[in-house]
C-alpha positions as CSV (number, residue, x, y, z in Angstrom):
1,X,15.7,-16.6,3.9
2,X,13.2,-18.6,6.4
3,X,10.1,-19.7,4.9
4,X,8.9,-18.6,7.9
5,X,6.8,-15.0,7.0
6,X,5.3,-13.0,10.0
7,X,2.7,-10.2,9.6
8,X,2.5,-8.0,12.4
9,X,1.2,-4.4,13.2
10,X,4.6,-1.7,12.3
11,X,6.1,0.0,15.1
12,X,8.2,3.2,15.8
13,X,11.4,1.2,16.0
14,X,10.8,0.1,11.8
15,X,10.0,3.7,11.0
16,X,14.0,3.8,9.6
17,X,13.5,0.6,7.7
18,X,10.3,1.9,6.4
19,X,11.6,5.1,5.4
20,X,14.0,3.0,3.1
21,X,11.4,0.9,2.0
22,X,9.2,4.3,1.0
23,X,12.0,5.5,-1.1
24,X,12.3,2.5,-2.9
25,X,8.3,2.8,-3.8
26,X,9.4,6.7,-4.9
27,X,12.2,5.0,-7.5
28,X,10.0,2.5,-8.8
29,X,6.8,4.7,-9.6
30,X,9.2,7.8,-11.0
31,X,9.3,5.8,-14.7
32,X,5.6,5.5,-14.3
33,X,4.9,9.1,-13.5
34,X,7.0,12.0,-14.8
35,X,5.3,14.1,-12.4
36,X,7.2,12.9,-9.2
37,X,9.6,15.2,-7.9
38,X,13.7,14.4,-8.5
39,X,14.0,14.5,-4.9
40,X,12.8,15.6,-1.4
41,X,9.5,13.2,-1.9
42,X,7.9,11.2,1.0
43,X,4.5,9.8,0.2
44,X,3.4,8.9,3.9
45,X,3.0,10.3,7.1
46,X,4.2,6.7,8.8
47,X,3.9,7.9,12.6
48,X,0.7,9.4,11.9
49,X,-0.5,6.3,10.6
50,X,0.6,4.0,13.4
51,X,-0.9,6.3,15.6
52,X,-4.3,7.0,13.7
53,X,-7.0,4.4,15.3
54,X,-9.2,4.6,11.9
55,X,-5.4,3.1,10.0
56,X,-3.1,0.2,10.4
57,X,0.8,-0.2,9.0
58,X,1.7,-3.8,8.4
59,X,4.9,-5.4,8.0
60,X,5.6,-9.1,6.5
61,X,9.1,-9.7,8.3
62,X,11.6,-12.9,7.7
63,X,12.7,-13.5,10.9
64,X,13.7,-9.6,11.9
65,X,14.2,-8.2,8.6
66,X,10.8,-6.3,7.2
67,X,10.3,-7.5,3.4
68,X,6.9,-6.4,2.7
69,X,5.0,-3.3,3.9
70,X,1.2,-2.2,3.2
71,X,-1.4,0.4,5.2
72,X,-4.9,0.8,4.8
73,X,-6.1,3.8,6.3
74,X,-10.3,4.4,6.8
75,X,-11.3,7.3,4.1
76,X,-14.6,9.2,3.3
77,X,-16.4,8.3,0.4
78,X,-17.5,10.1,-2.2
79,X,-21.6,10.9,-0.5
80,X,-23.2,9.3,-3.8
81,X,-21.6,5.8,-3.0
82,X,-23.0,3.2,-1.1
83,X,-21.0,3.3,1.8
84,X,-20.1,6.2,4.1
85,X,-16.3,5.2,4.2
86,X,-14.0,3.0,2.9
87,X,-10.9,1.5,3.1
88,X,-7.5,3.0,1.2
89,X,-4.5,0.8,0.6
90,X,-0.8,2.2,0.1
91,X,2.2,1.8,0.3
92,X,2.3,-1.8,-1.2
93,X,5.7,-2.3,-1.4
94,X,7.6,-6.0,-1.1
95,X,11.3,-6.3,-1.4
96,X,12.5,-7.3,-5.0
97,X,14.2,-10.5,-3.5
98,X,10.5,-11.8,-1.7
99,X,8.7,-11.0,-4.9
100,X,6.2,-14.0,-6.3
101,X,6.0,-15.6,-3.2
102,X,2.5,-14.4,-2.3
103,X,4.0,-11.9,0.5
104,X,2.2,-8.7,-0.4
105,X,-1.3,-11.1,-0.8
106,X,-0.5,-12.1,3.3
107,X,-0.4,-8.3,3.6
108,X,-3.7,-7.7,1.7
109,X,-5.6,-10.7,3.9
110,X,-4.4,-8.7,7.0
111,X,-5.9,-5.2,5.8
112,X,-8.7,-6.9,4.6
113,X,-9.7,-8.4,8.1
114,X,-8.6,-5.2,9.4
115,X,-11.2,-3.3,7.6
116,X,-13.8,-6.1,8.1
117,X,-13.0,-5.4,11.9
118,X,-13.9,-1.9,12.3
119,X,-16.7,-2.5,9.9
120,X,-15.2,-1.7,6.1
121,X,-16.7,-3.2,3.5
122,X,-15.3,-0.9,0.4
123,X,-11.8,-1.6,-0.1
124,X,-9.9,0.6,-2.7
125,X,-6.6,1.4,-3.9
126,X,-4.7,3.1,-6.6
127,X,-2.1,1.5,-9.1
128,X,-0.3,3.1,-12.2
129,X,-1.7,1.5,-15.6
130,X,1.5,0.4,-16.6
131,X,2.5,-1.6,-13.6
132,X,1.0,-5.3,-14.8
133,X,2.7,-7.1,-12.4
134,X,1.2,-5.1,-9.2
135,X,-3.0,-5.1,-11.3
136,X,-2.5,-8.9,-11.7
137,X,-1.2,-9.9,-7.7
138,X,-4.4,-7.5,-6.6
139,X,-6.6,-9.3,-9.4
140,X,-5.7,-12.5,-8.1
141,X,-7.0,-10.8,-4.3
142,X,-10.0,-10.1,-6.2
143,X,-9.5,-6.5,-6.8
144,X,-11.5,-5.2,-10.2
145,X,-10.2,-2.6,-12.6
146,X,-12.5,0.5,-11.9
147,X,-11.8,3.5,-13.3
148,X,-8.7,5.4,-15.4
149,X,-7.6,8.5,-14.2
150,X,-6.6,11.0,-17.0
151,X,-4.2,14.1,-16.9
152,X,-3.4,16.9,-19.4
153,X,-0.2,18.8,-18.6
154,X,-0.5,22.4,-20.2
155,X,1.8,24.8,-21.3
156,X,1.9,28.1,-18.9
């Protein structure tokens, strides 16, 4: 492991490596949500991202391997906000052997200035209740519990 962590802007070539690192997001949040399919489940579009100007992928890499991944991607707001659009983060994912070294908060500070760039100054993103360890790294960002979303799963 260097100590050395990049962040740079993803590329085509990582799409395989992100694909990996998408599934491993899928197995993590099934215990969480017993909604998720058993299989067949991708959650992003990745080469629609990289190639969306109003969205940016970022990788934290060790040298050449990619350890940490994170997108924001510009979305409309709800028209009784504040602010026209915001910014939507996903895919927060950091490999279990870089976790609590303050890799995924590198990632946030990059999609943060992103946003701040094209002139974002809502930044949201979603997180299941029961993952403590992923509210308190985006509380120490500065991130704010907001709302709870509630579901009811009826009998047909």
């Amino acid at each position: 492991m260097n100590n050395e962590i990049t962040i740079r802007e993803a590329v085509k070539n990582d799409v395989p490596v992100l694909l990996q690192h998408e599934q491993e997001v899928v197995k993590a949040e099934r215990p969480m949500d017993a909604t998720i399919r058993k299989s067949g489940v991708n959650y992003y579009d990745l080469n629609a991202l990289m190639e969306n100007p109003r969205a940016t992928l970022m990788v934290a890499c060790d040298g050449d391997k990619i350890v940490a991944t994170g997108y924001a991607l510009e979305k409309q707001a709800r028209p009784y906000l504040d602010h026209e659009t915001y910014a939507y983060l996903g895919f927060m994912y950091t490999d279990p052997d870089y976790r609590g070294r303050g890799i995924n908060g590198k990632i946030v500070e990059a999609l943060q200035h992103w946003a701040m760039n094209i002139g974002l100054t809502e930044i949201r993103l979603h997180v299941y209740e029961e993952n403590e360890p992923a509210i308190k790294a985006y509380e120490k960002k500065g991130f704010k519990r907001h709302m709870i979303e509630m579901r009811l799963r009826t009998e047909s």
